[in-house]
N, C-alpha and C positions, 0 to 999 in steps of 0.2 A: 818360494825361491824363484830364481830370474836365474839367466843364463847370458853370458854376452860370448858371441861367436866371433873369433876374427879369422880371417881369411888371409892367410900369408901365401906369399910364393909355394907351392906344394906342399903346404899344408894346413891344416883347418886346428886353429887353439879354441879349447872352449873351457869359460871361466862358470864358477857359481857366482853368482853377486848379491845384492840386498839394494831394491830401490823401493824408495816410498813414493806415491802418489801425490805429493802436496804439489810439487811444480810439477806438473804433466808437461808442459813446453820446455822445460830444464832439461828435461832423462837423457836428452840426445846430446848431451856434454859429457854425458858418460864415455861415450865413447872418441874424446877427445884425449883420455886417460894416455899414459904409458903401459904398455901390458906388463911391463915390468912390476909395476904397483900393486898387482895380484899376487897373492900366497900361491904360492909353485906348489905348496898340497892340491890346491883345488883345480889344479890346470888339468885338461886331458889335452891329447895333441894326436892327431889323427893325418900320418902322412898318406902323400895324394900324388902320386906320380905316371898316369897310365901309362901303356904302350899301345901303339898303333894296334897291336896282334889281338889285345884283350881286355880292351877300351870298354865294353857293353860288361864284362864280370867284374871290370874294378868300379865300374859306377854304380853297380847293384850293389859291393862291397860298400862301397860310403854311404849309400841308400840305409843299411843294416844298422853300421856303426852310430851313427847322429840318430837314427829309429831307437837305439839302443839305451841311448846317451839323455837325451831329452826326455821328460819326465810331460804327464799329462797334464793338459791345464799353466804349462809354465809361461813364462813371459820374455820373448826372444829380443836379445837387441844385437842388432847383429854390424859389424864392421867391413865392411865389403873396403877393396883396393885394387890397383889397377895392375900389382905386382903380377897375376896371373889372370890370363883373358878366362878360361874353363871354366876354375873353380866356381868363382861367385854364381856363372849360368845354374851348373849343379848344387850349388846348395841352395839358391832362392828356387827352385823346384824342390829340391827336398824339402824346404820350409814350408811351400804352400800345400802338399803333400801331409805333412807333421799336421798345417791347420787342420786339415778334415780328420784325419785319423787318431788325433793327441789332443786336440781342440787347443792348441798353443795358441797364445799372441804376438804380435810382433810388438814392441814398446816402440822401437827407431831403428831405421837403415839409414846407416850416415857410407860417405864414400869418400875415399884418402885418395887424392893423385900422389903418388910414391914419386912421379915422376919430373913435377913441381920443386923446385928450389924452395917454393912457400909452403908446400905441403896443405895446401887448404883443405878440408874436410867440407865435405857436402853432407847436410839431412836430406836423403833423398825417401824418406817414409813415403811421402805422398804416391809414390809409386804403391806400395800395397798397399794404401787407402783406395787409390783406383783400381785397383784389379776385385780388391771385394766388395766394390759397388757394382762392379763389372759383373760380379757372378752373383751376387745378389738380383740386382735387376732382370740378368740373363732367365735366373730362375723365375721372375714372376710372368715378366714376356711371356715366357714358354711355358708356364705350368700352371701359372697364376697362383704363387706363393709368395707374400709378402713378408714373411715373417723374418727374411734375414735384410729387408729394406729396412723394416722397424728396428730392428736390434742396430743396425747401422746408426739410423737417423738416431736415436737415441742415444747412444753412447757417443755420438759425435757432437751433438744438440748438445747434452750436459759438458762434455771437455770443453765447447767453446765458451758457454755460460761461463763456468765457471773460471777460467782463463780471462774471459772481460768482466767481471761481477756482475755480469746482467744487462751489460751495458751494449753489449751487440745482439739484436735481435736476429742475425742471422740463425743460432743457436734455436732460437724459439721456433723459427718458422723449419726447422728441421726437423725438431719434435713434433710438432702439427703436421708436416708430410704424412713424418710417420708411423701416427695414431692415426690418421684419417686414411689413408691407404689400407692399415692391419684392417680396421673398422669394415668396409669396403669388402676385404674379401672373404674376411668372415660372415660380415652377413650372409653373402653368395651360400659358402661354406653351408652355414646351418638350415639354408632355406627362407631366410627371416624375407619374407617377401615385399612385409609391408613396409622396411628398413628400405632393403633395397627402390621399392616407391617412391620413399621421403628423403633418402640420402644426397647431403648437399654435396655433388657432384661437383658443381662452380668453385667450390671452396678449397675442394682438394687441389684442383686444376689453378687454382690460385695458388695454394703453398707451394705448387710444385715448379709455379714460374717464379715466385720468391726468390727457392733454392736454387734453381740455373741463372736467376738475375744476381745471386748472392755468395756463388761458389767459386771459389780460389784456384778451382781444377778445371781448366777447359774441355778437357774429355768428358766432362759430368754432364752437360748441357745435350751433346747427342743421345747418350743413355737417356736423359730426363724425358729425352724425345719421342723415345722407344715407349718409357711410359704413356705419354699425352697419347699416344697413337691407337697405344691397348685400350684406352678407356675412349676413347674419342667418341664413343654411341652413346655413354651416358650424359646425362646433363638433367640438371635441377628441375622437380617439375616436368618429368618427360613420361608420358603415359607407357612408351615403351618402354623403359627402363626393366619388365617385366620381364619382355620378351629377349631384352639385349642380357640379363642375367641366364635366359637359357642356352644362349648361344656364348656366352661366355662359359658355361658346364659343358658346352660338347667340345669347345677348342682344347677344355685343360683337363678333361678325363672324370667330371663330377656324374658320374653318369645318374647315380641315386636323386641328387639334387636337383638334375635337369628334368625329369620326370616329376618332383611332387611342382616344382615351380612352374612347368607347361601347366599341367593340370589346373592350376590354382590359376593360373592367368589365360585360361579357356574361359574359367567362370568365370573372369572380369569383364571378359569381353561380353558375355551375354549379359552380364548385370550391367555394362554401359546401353548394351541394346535395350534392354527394357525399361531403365529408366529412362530414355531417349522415348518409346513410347506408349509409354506412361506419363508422361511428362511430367517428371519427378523432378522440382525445383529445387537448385542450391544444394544437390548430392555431391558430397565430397568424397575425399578419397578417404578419407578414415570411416565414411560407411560402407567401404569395400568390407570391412571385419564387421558388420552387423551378422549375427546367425541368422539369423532369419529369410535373410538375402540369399547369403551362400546357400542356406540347406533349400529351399524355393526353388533358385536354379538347380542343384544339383539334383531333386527329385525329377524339373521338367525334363534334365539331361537323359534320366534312367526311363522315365515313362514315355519319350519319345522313341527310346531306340528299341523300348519294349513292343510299341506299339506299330513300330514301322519294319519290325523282323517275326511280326505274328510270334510272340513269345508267351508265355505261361505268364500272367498279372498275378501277383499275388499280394500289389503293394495300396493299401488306401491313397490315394489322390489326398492332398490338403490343401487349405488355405490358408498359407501364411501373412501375416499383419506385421508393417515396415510403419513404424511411425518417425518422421522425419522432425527434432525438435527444432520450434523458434526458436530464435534468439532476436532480440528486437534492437538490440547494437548498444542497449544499455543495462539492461538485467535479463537474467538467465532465467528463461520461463521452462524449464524440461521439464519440469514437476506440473506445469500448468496445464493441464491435457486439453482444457477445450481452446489451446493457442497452437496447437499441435496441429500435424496434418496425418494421417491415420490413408495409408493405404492397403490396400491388400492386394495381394500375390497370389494370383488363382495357377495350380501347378500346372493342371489340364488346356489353360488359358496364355503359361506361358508356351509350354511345349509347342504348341499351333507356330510361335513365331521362330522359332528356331530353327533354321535353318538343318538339314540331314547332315551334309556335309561334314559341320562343324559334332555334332552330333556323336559319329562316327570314330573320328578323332578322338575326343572326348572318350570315351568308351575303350578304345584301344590304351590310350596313354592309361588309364587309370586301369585296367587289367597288367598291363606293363608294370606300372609303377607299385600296383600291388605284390607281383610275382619277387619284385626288387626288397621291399619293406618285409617280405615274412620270409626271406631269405631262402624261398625256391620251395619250400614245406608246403607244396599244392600239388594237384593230379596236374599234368602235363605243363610243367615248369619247363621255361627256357634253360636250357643247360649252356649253350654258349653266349659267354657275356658281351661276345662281337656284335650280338645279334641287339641288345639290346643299346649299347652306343649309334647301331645304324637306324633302329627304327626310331631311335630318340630325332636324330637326324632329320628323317624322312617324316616324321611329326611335324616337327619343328618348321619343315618348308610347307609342307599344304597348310597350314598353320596363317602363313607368310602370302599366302596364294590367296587363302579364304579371304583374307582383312584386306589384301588389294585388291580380288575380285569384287566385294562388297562395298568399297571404297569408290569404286566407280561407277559400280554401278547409281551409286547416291548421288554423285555428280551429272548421271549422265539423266538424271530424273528432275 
């Protein structure tokens, strides 16, 4: 059931209706109606007259009444007029209000100049089209939640589709937004490190100038703005992309997330050191996931700090074997072993190159990130969770300090 609201001189009529979805661009001639043409069973009528003296208890009164009245889930079309300046203020807050709390929809806001000899009727929807891209976007800015960008760009994507037969690609590049945006932060979300590595960045940053080259709403194009701004560090192909996902976890509160992805893009960094010398040809980023690498570094990580803090060794030293496959540009020789190149990873041998520093870091964050993963069920667990947002922080810059300390000093050699 659907509901249509009009708004008269001091008072608010509200009918039951029945609209079907086949013309979604029609529904807003609904309210071109006579209210006359409604069954006077179905009508409710909520008079609205305050007084200066008790203005704040009559507004919380109508607040009650329409909270009363509107049912969950309904579909609002609502007829605003120029009869009284108040009411419509108060009831399109109440309405956005009902959104969150009733999960209602608006169908269409059309507006009557009472005042007009022609009496034109305005569709003025687009108004809370913009304010829930508004608070949509507002929330991903600030929180880095995409999910009511998606549920937007998709329901809006399919009305137009389906409104032009497929024939405006506007509609398409709105659903591409906003799957590639959800995509995006869920990666972050889950930790997917290696996603976030390979995520075609470019592409999103494309659909999203599409949408501001292809939007009918000029307020959309500065919001859109807000986007390009949030994401502005990523970009296709960008080795940081690691680091800029954990500093994306400290702006919006991932604290769990930002700790296993520091960790995990420590060892990157050493795994690029080592193959730098070792001089490991034609290493790409999808043998960032070889085990053998990760587990390699991560023993030099523990044996270095064992060995530099005179610690109790209780661990075998190993040598791990990194076999990097040809490929000869025309058939896949990975099974071919003597076309293969077979190195080894002595743990003892990396440790020597490893900087302390980094080392250190390394060992706290994964103590840290540990305490976070078995949810504090250890002897001297952090109990305040501030503590670990800040040391996330405070990781994350010496982090930033090490790679530009290092960074130049290679330059200045």
């Amino acid at each position: 059931m659907s509901k249509l609201i009009s708004v008269e001189e001091y008072a608010i009529y509200i009918y039951n209706i029945e609209i079907t979805d086949d013309k979604p661009n029609k529904n807003c001639n609904l309210l071109k109606y006579k209210l006359s043409e409604y069954k006077n069973s179905d009508t409710k009528i909520i008079k609205f007259r305050p007084t200066n003296y008790d203005m704040d208890n009559e507004i919380w009164k109508l607040f009650d009444k329409l909270y009363d009245i509107i049912d969950n889930e309904e579909t609002i079309y609502l007829k605003l007029s120029n009869k009284d300046n108040l009411i419509p203020i108060l009831v399109i807050t109440i309405i956005n209000y009902l959104k969150v709390v009733k999960n209602i929809k608006i169908g269409c806001i059309s507006y009557e100049d009472s005042k007009s000899n022609l009496k034109p009727v305005f569709d003025i929807t687009s108004l809370d089209i913009i304010l829930s891209w508004t608070k949509a976007i507002d929330k991903f800015v600030h929180n880095g939640d995409s999910k009511e960008i998606h549920e937007l760009a998709e329901k809006r994507g399919n009305m137009i589709s389906k409104i032009s037969h497929g024939e405006n690609k506007y509609g398409s590049y709105l659903r591409s937004f906003g799957n590639n945006i959800e995509n995006f932060t869920e990666h972050i979300q889950s930790s997917r490190g290696y996603e976030i590595d390979t995520f075609q960045y470019d592409k999103l940053k494309y659909y999203i100038e599409e949408v501001k080259l292809g939007s009918p709403l000029p307020p959309m194009k500065p919001l859109l703005d807000m986007i390009l701004d949030k994401i502005e560090d990523f970009s296709t192909e960008n080795l940081y992309n690691g680091l800029n996902a954990v500093k994306w976890c400290i702006d919006n509160n991932l604290t769990q997330q930002g700790y296993t992805l520091l960790r995990e893009n420590i060892i990157n960094i050493i795994i690029y050191q080592i193959v730098y010398h070792l001089d490991i040809e034609n290493f790409t980023i999808e043998d960032l996931k070889n085990s053998n690498i990760r587990e390699a570094i991560e023993d030099a990580l523990i044996y270095k700090f064992i060995m530099e803090h005179n610690l109790e060794n209780n661990r075998d030293t190993e040598v791990y074997t990194f076999i990097k496959y040809v490929n000869d540009g025309e058939n896949n020789i990975k099974n071919d072993i003597k076309n293969n190149i077979v190195y080894k990873l002595d743990v003892k041998e990396i440790s020597k190159s490893i900087d302390s520093k980094i080392c250190n870091i390394y060992k706290s964050v994964s103590d840290l990130r540990n305490d976070i993963n078995h949810a504090g069920y250890k002897i001297n667990h952090i109990q305040n969770p501030q503590k670990f947002k800040d040391n996330l922080e405070r990781h994350y810059i010496q982090l930033l300090d090490y790679i530009y300390n290092t960074n130049n000093t290679k330059r200045n050699k």
